[in-house]
C-alpha positions as CSV (number, residue, x, y, z in Angstrom):
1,X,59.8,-51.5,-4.0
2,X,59.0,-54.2,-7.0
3,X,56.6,-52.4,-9.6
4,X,54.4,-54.1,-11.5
5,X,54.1,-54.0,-15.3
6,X,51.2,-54.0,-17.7
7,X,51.0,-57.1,-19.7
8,X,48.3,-56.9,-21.6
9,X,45.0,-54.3,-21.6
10,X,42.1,-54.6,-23.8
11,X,38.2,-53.9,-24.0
12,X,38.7,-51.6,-25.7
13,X,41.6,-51.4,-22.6
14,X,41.9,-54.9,-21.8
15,X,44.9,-55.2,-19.3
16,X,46.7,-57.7,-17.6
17,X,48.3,-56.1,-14.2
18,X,50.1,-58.4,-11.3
19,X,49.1,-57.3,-7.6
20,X,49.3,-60.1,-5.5
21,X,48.2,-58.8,-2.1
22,X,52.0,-59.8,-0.3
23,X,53.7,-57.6,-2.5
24,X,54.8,-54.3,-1.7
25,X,53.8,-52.2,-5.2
26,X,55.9,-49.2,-6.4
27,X,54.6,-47.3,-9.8
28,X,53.3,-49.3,-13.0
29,X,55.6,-49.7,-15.9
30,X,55.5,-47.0,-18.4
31,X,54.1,-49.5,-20.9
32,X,50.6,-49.4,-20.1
33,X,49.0,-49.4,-23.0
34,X,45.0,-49.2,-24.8
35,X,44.9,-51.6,-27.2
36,X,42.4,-51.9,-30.5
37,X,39.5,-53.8,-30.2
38,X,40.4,-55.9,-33.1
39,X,43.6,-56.7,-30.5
40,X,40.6,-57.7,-27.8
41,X,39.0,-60.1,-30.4
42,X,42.9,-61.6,-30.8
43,X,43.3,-61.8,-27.2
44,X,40.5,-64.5,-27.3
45,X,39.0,-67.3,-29.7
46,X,35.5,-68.2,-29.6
47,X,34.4,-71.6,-28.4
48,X,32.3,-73.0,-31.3
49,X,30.2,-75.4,-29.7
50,X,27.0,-75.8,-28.1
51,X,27.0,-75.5,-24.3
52,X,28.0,-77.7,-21.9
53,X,26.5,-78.1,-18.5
54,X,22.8,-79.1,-19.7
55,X,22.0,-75.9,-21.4
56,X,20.7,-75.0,-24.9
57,X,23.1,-72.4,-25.8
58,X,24.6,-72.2,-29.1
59,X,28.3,-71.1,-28.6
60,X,29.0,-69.4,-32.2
61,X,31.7,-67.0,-33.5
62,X,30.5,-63.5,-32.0
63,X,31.5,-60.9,-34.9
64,X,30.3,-63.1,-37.8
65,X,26.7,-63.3,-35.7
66,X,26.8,-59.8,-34.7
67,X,26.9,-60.7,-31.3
68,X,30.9,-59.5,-29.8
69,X,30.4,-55.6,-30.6
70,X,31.9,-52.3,-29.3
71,X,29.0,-49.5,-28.6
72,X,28.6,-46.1,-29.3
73,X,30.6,-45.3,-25.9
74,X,33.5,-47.4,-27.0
75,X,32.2,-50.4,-24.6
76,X,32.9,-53.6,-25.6
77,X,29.5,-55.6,-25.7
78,X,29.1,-59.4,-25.9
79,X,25.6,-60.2,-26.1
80,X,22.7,-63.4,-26.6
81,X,20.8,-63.7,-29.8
82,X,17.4,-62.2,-29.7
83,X,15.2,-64.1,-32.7
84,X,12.2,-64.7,-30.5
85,X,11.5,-68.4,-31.3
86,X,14.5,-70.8,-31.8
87,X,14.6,-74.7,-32.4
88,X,16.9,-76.1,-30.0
89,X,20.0,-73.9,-28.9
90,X,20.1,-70.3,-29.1
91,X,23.2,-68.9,-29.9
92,X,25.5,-67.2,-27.3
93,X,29.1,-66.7,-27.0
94,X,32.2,-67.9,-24.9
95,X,35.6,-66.5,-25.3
96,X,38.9,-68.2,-24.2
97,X,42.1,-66.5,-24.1
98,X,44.6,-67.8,-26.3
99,X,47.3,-67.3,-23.7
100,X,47.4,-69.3,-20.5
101,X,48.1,-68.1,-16.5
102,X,49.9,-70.1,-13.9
103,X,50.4,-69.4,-10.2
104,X,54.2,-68.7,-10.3
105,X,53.9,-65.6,-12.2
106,X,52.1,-63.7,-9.8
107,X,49.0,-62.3,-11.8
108,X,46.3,-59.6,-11.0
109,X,43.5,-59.3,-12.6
110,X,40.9,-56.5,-12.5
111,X,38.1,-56.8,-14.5
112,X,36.0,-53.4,-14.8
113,X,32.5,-54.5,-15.9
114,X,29.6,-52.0,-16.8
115,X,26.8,-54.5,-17.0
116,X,26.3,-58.4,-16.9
117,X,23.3,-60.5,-18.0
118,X,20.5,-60.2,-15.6
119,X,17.8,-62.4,-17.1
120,X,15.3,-65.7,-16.2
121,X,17.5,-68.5,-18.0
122,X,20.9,-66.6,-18.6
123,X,23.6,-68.3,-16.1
124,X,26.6,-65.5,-17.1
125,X,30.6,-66.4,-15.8
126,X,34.0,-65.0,-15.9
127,X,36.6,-67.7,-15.1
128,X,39.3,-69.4,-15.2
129,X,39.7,-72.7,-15.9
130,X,41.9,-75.5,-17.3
131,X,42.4,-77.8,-20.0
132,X,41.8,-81.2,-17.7
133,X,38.9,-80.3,-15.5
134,X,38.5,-80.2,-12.6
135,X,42.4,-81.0,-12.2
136,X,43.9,-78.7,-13.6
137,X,42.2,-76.2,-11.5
138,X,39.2,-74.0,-12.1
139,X,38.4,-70.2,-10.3
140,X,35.1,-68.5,-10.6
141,X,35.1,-64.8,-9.9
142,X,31.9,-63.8,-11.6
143,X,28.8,-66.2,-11.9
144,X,25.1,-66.5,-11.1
145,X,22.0,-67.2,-13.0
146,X,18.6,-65.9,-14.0
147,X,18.0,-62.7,-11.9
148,X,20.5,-63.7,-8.8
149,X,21.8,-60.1,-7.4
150,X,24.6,-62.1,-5.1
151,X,27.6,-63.3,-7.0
152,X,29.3,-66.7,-6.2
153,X,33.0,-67.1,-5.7
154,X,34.2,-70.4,-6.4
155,X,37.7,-72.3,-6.3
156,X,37.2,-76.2,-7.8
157,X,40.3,-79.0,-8.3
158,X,40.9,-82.3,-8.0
159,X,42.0,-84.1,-4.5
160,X,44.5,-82.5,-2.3
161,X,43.2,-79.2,-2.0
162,X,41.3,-77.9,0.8
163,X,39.5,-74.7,2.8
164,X,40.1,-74.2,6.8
165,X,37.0,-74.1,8.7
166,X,39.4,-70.5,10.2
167,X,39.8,-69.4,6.6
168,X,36.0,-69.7,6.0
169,X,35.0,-67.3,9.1
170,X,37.8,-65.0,7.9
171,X,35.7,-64.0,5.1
172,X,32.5,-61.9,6.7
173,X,31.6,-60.2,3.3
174,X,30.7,-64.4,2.0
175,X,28.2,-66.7,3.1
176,X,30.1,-70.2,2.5
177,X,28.1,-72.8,0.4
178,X,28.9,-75.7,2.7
179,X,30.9,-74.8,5.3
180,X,31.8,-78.5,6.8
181,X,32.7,-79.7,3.6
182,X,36.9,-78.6,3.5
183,X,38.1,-80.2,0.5
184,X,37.7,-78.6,-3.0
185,X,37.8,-81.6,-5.0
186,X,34.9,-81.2,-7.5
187,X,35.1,-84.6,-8.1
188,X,33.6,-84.8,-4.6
189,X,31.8,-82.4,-4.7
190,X,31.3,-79.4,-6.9
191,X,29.7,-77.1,-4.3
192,X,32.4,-76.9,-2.0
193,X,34.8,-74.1,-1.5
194,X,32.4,-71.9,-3.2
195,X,30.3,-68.7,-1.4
196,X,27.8,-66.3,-2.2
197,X,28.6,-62.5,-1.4
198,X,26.3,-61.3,1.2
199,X,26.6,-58.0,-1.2
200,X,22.9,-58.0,-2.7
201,X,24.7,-55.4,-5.7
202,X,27.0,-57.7,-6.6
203,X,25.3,-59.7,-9.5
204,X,22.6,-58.8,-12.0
205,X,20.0,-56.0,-12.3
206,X,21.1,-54.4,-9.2
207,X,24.7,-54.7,-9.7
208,X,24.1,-53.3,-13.6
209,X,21.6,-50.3,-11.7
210,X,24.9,-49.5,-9.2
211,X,26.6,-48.6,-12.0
212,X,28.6,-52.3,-12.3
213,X,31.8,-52.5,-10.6
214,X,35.1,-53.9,-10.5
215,X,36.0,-57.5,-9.7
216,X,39.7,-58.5,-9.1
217,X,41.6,-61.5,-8.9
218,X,45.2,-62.0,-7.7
219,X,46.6,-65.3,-8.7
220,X,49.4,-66.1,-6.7
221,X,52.2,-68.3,-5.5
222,X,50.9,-67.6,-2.4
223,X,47.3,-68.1,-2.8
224,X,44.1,-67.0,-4.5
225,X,42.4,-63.6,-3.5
226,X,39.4,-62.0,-5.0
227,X,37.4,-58.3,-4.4
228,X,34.8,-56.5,-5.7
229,X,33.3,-53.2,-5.2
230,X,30.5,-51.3,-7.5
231,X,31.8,-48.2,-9.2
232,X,31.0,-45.9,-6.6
233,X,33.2,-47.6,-4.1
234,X,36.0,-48.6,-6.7
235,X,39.9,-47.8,-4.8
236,X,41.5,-45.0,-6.4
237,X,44.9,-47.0,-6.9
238,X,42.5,-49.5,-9.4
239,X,40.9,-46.3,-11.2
240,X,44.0,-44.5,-11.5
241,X,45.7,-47.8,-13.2
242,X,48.2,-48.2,-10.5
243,X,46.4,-50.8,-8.4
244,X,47.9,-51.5,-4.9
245,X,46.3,-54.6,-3.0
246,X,47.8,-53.8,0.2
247,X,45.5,-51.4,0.5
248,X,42.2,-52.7,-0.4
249,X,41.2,-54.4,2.8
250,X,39.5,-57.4,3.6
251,X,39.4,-60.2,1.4
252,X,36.0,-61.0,-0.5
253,X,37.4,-64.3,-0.9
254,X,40.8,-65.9,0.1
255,X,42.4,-69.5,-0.4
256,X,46.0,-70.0,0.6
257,X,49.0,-72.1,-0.7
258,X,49.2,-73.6,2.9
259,X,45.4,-75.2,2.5
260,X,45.4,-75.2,-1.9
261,X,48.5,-75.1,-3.3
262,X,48.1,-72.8,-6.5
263,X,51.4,-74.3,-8.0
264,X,50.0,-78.4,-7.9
265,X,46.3,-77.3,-8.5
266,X,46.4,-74.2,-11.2
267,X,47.8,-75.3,-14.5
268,X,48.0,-73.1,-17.7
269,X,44.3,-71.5,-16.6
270,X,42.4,-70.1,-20.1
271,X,40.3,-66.4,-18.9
272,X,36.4,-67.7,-20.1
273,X,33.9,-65.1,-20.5
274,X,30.5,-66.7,-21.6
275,X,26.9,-66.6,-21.1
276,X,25.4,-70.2,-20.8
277,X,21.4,-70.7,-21.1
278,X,19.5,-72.7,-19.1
279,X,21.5,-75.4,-17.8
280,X,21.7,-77.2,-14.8
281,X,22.5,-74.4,-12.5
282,X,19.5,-72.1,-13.7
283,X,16.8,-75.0,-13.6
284,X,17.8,-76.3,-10.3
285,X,16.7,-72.3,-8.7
286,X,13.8,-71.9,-11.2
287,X,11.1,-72.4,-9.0
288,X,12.8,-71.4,-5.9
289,X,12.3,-68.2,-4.2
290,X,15.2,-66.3,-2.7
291,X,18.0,-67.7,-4.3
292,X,20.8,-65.7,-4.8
293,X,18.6,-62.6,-3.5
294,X,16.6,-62.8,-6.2
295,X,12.9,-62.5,-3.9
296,X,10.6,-64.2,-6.8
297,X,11.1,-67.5,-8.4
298,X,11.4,-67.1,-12.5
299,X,8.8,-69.2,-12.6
300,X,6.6,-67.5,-10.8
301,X,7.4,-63.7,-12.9
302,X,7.6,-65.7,-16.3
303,X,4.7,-68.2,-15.7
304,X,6.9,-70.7,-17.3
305,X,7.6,-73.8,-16.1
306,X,11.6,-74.7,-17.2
307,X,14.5,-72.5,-17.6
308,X,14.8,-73.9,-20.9
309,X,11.4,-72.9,-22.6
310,X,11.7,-69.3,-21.5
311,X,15.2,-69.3,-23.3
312,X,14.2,-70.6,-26.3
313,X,11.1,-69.4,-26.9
314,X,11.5,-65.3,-25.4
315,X,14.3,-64.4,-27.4
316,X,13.6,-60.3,-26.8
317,X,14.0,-60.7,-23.0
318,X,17.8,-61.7,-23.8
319,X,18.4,-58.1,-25.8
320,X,19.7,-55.5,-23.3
321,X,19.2,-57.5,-20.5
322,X,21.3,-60.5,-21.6
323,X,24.5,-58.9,-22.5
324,X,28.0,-58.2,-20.5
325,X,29.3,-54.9,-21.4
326,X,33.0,-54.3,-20.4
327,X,34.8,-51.1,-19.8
328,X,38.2,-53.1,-19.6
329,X,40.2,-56.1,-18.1
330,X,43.4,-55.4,-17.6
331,X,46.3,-57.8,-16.0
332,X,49.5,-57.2,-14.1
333,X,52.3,-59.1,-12.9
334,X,55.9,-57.9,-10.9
335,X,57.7,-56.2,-13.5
């Protein structure tokens, strides 16, 4: 049986694991390790920045501005800024690993997340993405805005990369974005190969209330796969640090290598964990009702009228509310 080895593990046990789901797995290499948080902040570099995307974040170094932490539990905490009247941006955070992922070696990721931003405004992501957008490749397993409680799954490229009308009814725990659109290319359009998780504790306030969950992504030759489960339901292979895919089930979301071929459309992929503000994505569903599960508009609980002046002018809302707390990511591959 191939086992897989630890690579890395941090937050405060951030970890990379390999489990692709065609791969028979045996025990873990001996080398697991917990590493420091001072070796979580060198895993990453902070954007420094202001936001892309139409928002009015301030991307700043966290530790200087008090805003990358670990709690009294030992939780790693990266949080908003929380004067409650700012100018123009408000500062936030986005981390990058310095390393880089590709398809060929096999990589699992599982990302054990206590809580996520779950505000009006906030529009919160853990990705992947590379350094020529969108074709170098870009994979979304955590993201949804102001108080969504379904998550969106995304996959976006350039041309030549597609999703089966089959492989989209395969997956019965998604609701496809637009399920006659087949090709990925964001250039296209950016909504396609993307789905919400009919899960309505997969995102936000409900998923932080379920305890938060675990999220994984296997990042294969052979395709992309992604899962999630809140804490209660976590498989006792993940908890006990000797995750086996094979046994996990049905897919939450799937993409394979003969539809998207992970080896022409994922290149040197940088892990991103930021919170954005405002923004496109958070405007667009400000006024709407039932987006994302979330039953009431945020304008119709804030009285506001734009994403952007609740951000920058109700900086307490963003305290508890607007931070990610992380028990750990950890990543395998095949050792």
């Amino acid at each position: 049986m191939r086992s897989l080895g630890l690579v890395t593990s941090c937050a405060l046990a951030l970890g990379v694991h390999a489990a692709p789901s065609n791969i028979t797995r045996g025990d873990l290499d001996a080398a697991t390790r917990t590493t420091a948080y001072a070796e979580f902040l060198d895993f990453f570099k902070y954007d420094v920045h202001p936001s892309d995307n139409e928002g009015v974040a301030n991307y700043v170094d966290g530790p200087s501005n008090g805003l990358t932490y670990v709690d009294g539990n030992g939780k790693v905490v990266v949080a908003v800024e929380t004067t409650n009247t700012v100018g123009s941006l408000r500062k936030a955070v986005r981390l990058v690993s310095k390393e880089t992922f590709n398809p060929s070696e096999n990589y699992l990721f599982v990302f054990d997340v206590e809580r996520m931003p779950a505000v009006c405004g906030a529009w919160p992501a853990l990705w992947l993405t590379g350094s020529n957008w969108p074709y170098d490749g870009e994979i979304d397993v955590v993201e949804g805005v102001n108080k969504y409680t379904q998550n969106v799954m995304s996959v976006h490229t350039g041309p030549g990369c597609s999703w089966s009308e089959s492989t989209m009814g395969a997956l019965s725990d998604l609701t496809v974005n637009e399920p006659k659109v087949h090709s990925c290319d964001a250039t296209a359009d950016y909504q396609s190969c993307g789905g919400t998780q009919k899960s309505r504790t997969s995102f936000g306030e409900t998923f932080n209330n379920a305890g938060g969950g675990v999220f994984t992504l296997e990042f294969l030759q052979t395709g992309i796969v992604m899962h999630m489960w809140n804490k209660a339901q976590v498989p006792a292979d993940i908890s006990a640090g000797n995750p086996s895919p094979a046994g996990w089930g049905k897919q939450t979301y799937w993409i394979p290598a003969d539809q998207c071929n992970p080896n022409e459309h994922f290149k040197n992929l940088m892990l991103v964990i930021n919170t954005n503000l405002g923004g496109f994505f958070p405007e667009g569903v400000w006024g709407t009702d039932y987006a994302g599960g979330q039953t009431t508009s945020c304008k119709k609980q804030t009285g506001v009228n734009t994403a952007k002046d609740y951000v920058l002018n109700h900086g307490s809302e963003f305290g508890a509310n607007g931070r990610w707390v992380f028990n750990s990511i950890k990543i395998y591959r095949p050792a």
